[in-house]
C-alpha positions as CSV (number, residue, x, y, z in Angstrom):
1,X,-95.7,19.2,-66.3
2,X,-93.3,18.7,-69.3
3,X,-95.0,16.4,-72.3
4,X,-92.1,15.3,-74.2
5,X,-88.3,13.3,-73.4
6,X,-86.9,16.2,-73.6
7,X,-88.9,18.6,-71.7
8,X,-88.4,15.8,-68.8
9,X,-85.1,15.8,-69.1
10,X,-84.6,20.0,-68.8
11,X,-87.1,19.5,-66.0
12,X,-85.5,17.1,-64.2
13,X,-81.8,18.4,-64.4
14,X,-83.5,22.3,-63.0
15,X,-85.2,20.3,-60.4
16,X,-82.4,18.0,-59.3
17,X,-79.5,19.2,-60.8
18,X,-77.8,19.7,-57.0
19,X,-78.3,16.3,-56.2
20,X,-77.1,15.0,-59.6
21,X,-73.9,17.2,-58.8
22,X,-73.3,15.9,-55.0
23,X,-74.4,12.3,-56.4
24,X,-71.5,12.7,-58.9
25,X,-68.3,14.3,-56.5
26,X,-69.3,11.2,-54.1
27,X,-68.9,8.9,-56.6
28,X,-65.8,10.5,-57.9
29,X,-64.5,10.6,-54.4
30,X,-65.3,7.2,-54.0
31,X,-63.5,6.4,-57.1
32,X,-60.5,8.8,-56.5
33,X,-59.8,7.6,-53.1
34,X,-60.6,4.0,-53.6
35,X,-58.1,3.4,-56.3
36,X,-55.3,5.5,-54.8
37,X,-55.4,3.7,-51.3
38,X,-56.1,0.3,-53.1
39,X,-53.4,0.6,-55.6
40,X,-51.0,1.4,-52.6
41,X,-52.0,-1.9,-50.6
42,X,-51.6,-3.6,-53.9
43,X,-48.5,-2.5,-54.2
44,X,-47.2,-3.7,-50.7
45,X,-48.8,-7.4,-51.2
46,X,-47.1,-7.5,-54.3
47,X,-43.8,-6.4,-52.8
48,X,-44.0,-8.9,-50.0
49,X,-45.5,-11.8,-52.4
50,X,-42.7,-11.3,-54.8
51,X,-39.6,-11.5,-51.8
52,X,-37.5,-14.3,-52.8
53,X,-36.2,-17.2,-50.4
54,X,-34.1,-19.9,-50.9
55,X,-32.4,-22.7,-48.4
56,X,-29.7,-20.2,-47.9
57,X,-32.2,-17.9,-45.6
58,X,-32.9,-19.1,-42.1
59,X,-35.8,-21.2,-41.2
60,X,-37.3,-18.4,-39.3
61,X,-37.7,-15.5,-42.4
62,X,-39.1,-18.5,-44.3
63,X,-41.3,-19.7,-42.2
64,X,-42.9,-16.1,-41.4
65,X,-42.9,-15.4,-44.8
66,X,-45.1,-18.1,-45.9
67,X,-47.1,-17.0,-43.5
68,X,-47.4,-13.9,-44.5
69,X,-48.1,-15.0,-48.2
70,X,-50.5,-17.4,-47.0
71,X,-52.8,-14.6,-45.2
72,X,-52.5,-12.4,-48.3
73,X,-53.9,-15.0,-50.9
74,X,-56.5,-15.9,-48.8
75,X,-57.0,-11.9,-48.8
76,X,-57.0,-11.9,-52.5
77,X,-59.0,-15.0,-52.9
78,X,-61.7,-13.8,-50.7
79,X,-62.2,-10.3,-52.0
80,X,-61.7,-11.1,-55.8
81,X,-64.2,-14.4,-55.1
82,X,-66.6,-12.0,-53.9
83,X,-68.9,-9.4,-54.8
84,X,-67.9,-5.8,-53.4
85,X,-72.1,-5.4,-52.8
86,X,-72.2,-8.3,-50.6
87,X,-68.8,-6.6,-48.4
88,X,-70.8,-3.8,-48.2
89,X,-73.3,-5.3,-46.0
90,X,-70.9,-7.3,-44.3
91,X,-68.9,-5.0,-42.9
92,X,-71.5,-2.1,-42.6
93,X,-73.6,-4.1,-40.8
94,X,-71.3,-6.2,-39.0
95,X,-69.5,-3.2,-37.8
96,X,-72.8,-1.9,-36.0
97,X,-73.9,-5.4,-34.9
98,X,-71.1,-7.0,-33.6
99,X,-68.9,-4.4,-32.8
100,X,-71.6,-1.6,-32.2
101,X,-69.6,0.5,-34.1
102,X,-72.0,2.9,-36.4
103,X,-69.8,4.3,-39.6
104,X,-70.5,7.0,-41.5
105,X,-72.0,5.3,-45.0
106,X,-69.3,7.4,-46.6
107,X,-66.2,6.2,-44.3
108,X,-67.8,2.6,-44.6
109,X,-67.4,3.5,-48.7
110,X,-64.0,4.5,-48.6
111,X,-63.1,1.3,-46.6
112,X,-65.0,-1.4,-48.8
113,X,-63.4,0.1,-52.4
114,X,-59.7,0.5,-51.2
115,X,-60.0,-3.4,-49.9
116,X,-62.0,-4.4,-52.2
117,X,-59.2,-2.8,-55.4
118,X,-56.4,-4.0,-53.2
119,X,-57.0,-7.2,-54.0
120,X,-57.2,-7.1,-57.6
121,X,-54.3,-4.6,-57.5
122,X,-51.7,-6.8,-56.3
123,X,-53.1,-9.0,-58.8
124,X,-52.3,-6.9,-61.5
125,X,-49.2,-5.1,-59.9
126,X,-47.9,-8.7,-59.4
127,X,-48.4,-9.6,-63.0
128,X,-46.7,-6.1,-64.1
129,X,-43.4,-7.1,-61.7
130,X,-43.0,-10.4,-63.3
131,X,-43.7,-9.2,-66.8
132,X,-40.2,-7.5,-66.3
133,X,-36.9,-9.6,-67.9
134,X,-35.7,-11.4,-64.9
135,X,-31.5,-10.2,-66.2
136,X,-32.6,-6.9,-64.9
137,X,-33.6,-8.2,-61.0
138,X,-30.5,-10.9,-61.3
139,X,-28.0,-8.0,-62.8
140,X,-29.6,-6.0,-59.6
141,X,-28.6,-8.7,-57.2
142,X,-25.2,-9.6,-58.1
143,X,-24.1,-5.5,-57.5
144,X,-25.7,-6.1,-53.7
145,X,-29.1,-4.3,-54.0
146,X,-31.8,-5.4,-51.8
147,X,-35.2,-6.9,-52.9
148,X,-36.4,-3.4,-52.1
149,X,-34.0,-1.3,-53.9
150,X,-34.3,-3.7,-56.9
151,X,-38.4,-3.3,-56.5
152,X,-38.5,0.9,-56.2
153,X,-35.4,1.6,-58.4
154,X,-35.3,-1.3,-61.4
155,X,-38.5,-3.1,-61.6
156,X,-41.8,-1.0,-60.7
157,X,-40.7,1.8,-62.8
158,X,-40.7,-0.1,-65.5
159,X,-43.8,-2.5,-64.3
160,X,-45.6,0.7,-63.5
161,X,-46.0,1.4,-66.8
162,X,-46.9,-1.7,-68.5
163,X,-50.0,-2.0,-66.2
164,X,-51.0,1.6,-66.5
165,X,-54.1,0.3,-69.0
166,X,-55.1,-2.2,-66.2
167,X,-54.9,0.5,-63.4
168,X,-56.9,3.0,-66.1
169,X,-59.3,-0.2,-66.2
170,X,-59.8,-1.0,-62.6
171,X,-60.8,3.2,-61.7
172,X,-62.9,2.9,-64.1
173,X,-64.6,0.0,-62.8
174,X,-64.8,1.8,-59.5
175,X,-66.7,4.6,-60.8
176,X,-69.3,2.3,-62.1
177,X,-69.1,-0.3,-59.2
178,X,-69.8,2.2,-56.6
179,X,-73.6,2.5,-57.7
180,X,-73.7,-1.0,-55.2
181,X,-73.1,1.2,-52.2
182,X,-76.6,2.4,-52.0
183,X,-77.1,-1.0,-50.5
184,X,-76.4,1.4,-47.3
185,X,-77.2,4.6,-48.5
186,X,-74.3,5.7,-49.5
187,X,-75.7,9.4,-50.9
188,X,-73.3,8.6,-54.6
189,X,-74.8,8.7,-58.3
190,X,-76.9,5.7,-58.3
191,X,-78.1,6.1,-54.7
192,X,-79.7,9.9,-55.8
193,X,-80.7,9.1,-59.2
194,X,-83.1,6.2,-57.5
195,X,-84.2,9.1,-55.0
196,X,-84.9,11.4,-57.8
197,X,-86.4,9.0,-60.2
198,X,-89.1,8.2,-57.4
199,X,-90.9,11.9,-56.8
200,X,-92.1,11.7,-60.6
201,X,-92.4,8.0,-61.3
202,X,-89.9,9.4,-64.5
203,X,-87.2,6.1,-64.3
204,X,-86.4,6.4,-67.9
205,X,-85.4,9.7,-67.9
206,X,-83.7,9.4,-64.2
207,X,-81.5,6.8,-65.3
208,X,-81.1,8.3,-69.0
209,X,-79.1,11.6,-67.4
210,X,-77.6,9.2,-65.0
211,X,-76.0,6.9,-68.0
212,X,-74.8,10.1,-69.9
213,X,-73.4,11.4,-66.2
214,X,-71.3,8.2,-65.9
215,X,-70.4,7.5,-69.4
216,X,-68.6,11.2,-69.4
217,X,-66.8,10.1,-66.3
218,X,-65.1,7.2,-67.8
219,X,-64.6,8.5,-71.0
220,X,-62.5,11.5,-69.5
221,X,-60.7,8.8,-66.9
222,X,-59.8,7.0,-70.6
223,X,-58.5,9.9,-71.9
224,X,-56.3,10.6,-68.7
225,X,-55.2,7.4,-68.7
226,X,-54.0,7.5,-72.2
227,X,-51.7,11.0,-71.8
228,X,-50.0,9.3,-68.7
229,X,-49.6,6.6,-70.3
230,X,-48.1,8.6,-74.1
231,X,-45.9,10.9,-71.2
232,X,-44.3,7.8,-70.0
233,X,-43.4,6.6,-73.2
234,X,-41.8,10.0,-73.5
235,X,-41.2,11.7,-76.9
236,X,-41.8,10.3,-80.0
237,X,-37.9,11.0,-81.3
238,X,-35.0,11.3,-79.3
239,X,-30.8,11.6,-79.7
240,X,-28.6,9.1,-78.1
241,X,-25.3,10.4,-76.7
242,X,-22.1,8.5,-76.6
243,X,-18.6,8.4,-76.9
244,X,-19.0,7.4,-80.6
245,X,-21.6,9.6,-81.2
246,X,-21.6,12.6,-79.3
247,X,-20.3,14.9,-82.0
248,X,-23.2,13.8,-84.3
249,X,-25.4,12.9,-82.1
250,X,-28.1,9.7,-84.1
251,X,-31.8,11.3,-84.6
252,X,-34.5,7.6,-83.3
253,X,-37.8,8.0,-84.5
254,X,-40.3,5.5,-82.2
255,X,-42.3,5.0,-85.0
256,X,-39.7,3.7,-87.5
């Protein structure tokens, strides 16, 4: 048996470098799938949340949308008021006992991190849609556009962007969140590492590769995050055309 850190270390990663690798594309899928599906319910909530009424609409639209607005903050209060390890077991186990449905840990997984990143999407999606100058969605109005024209073709483009840091922010909480779904053994990063760590009695070492295994994962989601966000922004320098200047078209450095 090895004698030193390091020896434990090599030993460990020839002895259990599969399951390090499965451990690590579950939690990625996790995180992948998670984030996409939650920043798409997000998305919706803060559509609907964001539909303006005034007296001028009937008293039915208004009364179904507040309604509607009142189930989805109670949605958002009651998953961002709660911890995602404790709506593991809820619906896992309340699936199987009340419903006598048994899920696949991994479906289960897939189900509790898009709901759970919903929540705190539309949070953050909302924030982005009202961080946009109000001119733009009145100028939008007054040329007849509909609140959903005005949300997909003037106002999320732009909000899109500004919370690209905050979207950045929330995968990379869900690659390091989904270590609580072991809680029913859900076969992702931390769940293996604990099985691994076991065999040997070697925790220290276990949980040392397991750190550097997640610490890589969010340091290359940063880095993503930052070329989306520096492609967005588009090039540093760029012409504007017009009908003054189209002849000698005016060279705009960003950084001036």
């Amino acid at each position: 048996m090895p004698t030193s850190f390091f020896g434990w270390i090599k030993f460990l990663i020839d002895e259990y470098g599969s399951l390090f690798l499965q451990g690590t594309l579950n939690t990625i899928i996790i995180a992948v799938v998670g984030t996409g599906i939650g920043f798409l319910i997000g998305l919706l909530i803060a559509i609907i949340r964001t539909i303006p009424t005034s007296k001028k609409d009937g008293v039915f639209k208004r009364i179904v949308l507040k309604i509607i607005n009142l189930i989805l903050a109670i949605y958002v209060q009651v998953i961002r008021g709660t911890p995602m390890m404790v709506q593991a077991m809820m619906f896992y186990y309340g699936a199987l006992q009340y419903f006598n449905i048994d899920m696949p840990p991994m479906l289960s997984a897939l189900i509790i991190v898009s709901v759970n990143t919903g929540a705190y999407m539309a949070e953050i999606i909302r924030g982005g849609i009202i961080s946009v100058d109000s001119g733009q969605r009145e100028g939008a109005l007054s040329i007849g556009m509909t609140h959903w024209q005005i949300m997909t073709e003037v106002v999320l483009p732009q909000a899109i962007r500004n919370i690209i840091p905050s979207v950045g922010n929330e995968f990379i909480v869900n690659i390091k969140d989904s270590s609580v779904l072991n809680v029913i053994s859900v076969s992702e990063l931390f769940f293996v590492s604990k099985s691994a760590s076991g065999t040997y009695l070697r925790f220290f070492e276990v949980f040392f590769i397991t750190a550097i295994i997640y610490l890589v994962l969010t340091m290359f989601v940063s880095q993503i995050m930052k070329i989306i966000e520096k492609k967005l922004d588009g090039p540093d320098s760029y012409r504007i055309y017009g009908s003054q200047s189209e002849a000698m078209p005016l060279e705009v450095n960003k950084e001036a």
